[in-house]
C-alpha positions in Angstrom: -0.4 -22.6 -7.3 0.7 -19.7 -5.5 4.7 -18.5 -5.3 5.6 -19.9 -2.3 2.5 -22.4 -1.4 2.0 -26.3 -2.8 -1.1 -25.3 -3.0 -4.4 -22.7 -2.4 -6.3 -23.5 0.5 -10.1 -22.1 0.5 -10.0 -20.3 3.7 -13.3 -18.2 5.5 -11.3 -14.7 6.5 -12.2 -12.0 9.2 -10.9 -8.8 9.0 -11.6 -6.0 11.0 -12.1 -2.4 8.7 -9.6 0.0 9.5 -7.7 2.9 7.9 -3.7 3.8 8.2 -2.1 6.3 7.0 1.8 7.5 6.8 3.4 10.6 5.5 6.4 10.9 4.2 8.9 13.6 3.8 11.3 12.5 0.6 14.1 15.4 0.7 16.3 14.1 2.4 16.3 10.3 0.6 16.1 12.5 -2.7 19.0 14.3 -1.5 20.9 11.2 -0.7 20.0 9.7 -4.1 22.0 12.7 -5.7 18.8 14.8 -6.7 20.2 18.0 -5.4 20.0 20.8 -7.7 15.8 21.1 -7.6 16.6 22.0 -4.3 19.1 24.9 -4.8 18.7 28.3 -6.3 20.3 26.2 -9.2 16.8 24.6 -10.5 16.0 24.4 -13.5 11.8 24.5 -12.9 11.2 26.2 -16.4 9.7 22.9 -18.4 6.8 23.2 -15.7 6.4 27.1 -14.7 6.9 30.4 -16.2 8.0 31.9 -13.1 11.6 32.6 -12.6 13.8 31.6 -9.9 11.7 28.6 -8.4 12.4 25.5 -6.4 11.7 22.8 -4.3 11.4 23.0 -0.8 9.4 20.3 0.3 8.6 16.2 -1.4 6.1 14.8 0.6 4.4 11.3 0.0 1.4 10.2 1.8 0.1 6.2 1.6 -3.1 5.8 2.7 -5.3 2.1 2.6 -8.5 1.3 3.8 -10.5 -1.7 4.5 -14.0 -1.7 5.2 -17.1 -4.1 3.8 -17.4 -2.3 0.5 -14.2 -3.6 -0.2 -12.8 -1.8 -3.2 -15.0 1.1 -5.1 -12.7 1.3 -7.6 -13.4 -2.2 -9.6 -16.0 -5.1 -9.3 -15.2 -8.7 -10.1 -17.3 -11.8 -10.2 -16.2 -15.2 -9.6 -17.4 -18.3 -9.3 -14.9 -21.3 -7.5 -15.4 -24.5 -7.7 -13.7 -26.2 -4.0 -13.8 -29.8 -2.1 -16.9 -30.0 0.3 -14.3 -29.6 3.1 -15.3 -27.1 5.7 -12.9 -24.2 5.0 -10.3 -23.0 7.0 -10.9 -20.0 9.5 -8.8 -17.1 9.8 -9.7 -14.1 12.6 -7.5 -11.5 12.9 -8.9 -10.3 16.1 -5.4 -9.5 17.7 -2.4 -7.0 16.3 -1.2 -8.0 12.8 0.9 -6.6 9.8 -0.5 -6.2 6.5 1.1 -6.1 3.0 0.8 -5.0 -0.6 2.8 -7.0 -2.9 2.7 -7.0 -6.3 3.8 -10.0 -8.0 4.8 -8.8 -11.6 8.0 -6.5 -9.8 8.3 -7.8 -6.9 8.2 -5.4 -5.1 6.2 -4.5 -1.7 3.8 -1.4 -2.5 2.8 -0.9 0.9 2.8 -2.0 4.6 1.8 -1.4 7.9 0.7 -2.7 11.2 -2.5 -2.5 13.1 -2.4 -2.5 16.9 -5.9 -2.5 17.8 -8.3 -4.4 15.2 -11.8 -3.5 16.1 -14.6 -6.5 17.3 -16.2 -8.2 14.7 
């Protein structure tokens, strides 16, 4: 059973492939976060580098996902499901729509983003 659902429902989805990608400057939420020092003449960078005098000018984060019919390279899974003979729901997402990360062990949303213009099927 699934966090927020009575039940799973076998469903037959279409997704278009697509990539997004954000970058993200972090100094300024670092800053705010009191992480100010790195950022000053005051650093401390000598754990990391030999060279004097050094620090940070820039923290930049970049998310990228991507969805195509390879699916993920990374891993490979087999399953095998055992479902009623119903016919199985259909799902198209053939018009704008968000999509989500979320991992269930934190709680926490990993990554999200919207897509404007899915491509034809």
């Amino acid at each position: 059973k699934g966090a927020h659902f009575s039940s799973w429902v076998s469903a037959n989805l279409y997704i278009p492939k697509f990539s997004i990608s954000a970058t993200y400057d972090l100094k300024n939420h670092l800053t705010k976060m009191g992480i100010t020092d790195v950022f000053t003449k005051q650093a401390d960078l000598s754990g990391i580098t030999g060279e004097p005098e050094l620090q940070v000018s820039r923290v930049v984060h970049k998310a990228v996902l991507n969805i195509d019919e390879r699916g993920t390279e990374a891993s490979a899974a087999t399953a095998v499901e055992i479902m009623p003979m119903s016919v199985p729901l259909n799902i198209e997402f053939n018009s704008p729509f968000l999509v989500m990360i979320f991992d269930r062990t934190t709680n926490s949303t990993l990554f999200i983003g919207k897509i404007n213009n899915p491509a034809e099927p």
